[in-house]
C-alpha positions in Angstrom: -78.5 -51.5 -29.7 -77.1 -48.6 -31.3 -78.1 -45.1 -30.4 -78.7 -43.6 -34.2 -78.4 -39.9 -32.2 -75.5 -40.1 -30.9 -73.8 -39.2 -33.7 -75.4 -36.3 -34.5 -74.1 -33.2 -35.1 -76.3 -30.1 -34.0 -73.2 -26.8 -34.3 -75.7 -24.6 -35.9 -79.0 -23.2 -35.5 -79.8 -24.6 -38.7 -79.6 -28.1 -38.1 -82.2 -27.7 -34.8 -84.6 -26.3 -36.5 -84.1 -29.3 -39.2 -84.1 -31.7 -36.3 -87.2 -30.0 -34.5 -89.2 -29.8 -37.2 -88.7 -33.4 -37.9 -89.6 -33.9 -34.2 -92.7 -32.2 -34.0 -93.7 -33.7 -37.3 -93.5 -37.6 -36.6 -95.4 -36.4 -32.8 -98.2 -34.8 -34.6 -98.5 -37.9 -36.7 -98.8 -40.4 -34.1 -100.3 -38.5 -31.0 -103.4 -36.9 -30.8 -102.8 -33.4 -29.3 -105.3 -31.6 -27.8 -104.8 -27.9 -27.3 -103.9 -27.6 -30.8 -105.0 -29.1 -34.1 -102.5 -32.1 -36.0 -103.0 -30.2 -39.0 -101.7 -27.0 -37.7 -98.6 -28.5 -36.1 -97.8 -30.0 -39.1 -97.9 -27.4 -41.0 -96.4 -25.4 -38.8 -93.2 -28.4 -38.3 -92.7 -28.7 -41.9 -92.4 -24.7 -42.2 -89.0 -25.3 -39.2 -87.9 -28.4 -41.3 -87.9 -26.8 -44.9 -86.4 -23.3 -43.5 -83.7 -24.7 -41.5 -83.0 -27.0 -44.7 -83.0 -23.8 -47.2 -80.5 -22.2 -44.7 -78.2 -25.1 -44.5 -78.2 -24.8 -48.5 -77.6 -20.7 -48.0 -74.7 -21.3 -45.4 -72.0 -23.6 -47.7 -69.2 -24.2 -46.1 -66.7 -21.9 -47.6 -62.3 -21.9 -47.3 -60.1 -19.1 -48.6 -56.2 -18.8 -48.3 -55.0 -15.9 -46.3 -51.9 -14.6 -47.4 -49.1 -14.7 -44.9 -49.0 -11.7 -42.4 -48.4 -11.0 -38.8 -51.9 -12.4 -38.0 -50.9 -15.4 -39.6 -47.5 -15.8 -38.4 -45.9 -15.2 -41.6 -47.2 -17.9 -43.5 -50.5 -18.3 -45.4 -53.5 -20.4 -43.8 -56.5 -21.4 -44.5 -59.6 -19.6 -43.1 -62.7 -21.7 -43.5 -66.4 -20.9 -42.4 -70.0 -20.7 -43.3 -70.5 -17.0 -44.6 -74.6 -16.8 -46.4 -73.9 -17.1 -49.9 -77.7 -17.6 -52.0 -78.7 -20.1 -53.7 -81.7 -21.2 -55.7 -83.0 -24.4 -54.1 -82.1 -22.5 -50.5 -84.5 -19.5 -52.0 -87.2 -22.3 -52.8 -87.0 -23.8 -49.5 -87.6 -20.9 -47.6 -90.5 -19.5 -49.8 -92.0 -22.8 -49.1 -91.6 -22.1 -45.2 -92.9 -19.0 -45.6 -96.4 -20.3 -46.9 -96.5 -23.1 -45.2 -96.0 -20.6 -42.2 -98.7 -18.1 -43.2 -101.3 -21.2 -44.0 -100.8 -22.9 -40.3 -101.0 -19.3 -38.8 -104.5 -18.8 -40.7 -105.8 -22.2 -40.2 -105.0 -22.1 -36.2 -107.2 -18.3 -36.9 -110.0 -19.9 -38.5 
């Protein structure tokens, strides 16, 4: 049997909170906790899961040419990374963490 983790990929901060979330989520589903309410933690799980997802969309991976210099060797490259560059959905996805947040911080309150 095949471990289906083993391949998986976790080189940002990003992705563990997507993965954590998702964690949390499926335990509060199938276990009954009992310091804290399912509802909260699931709330509270899907707020980790849809910010880390709207920060994967606002951290594209992003490549540039660099012109040749004596950095570079003398010859051009190609610098690559994950600068934040906005988008939309990613701006969606984190206003949706943000209330799912602030309702599992008032329901745990009241």
């Amino acid at each position: 049997m095949v471990n289906p983790l083993s391949n998986l990929k976790l080189k940002d901060w990003y992705h563990i909170m997507i993965v954590t979330g998702l964690f949390l989520f499926i335990l509060s589903i199938t276990v009954e906790l009992v310091a804290i309410d399912n509802k909260v933690v699931q709330l509270f799980s899907l707020s980790m899961f849809f910010y880390g997802l709207g920060e994967m969309i606002n951290h594209p991976l992003q490549e540039r040419i660099l012109p040749p210099s004596m950095f570079t060797g003398g010859v051009p490259m190609i610098g690559s990374g994950h600068p934040r560059k906005n988008s939309p959905i990613g701006i969606f996805f984190l206003l949706i963490a943000a209330i799912l947040l602030l309702v599992s911080i008032y329901k745990m309150i009241f």
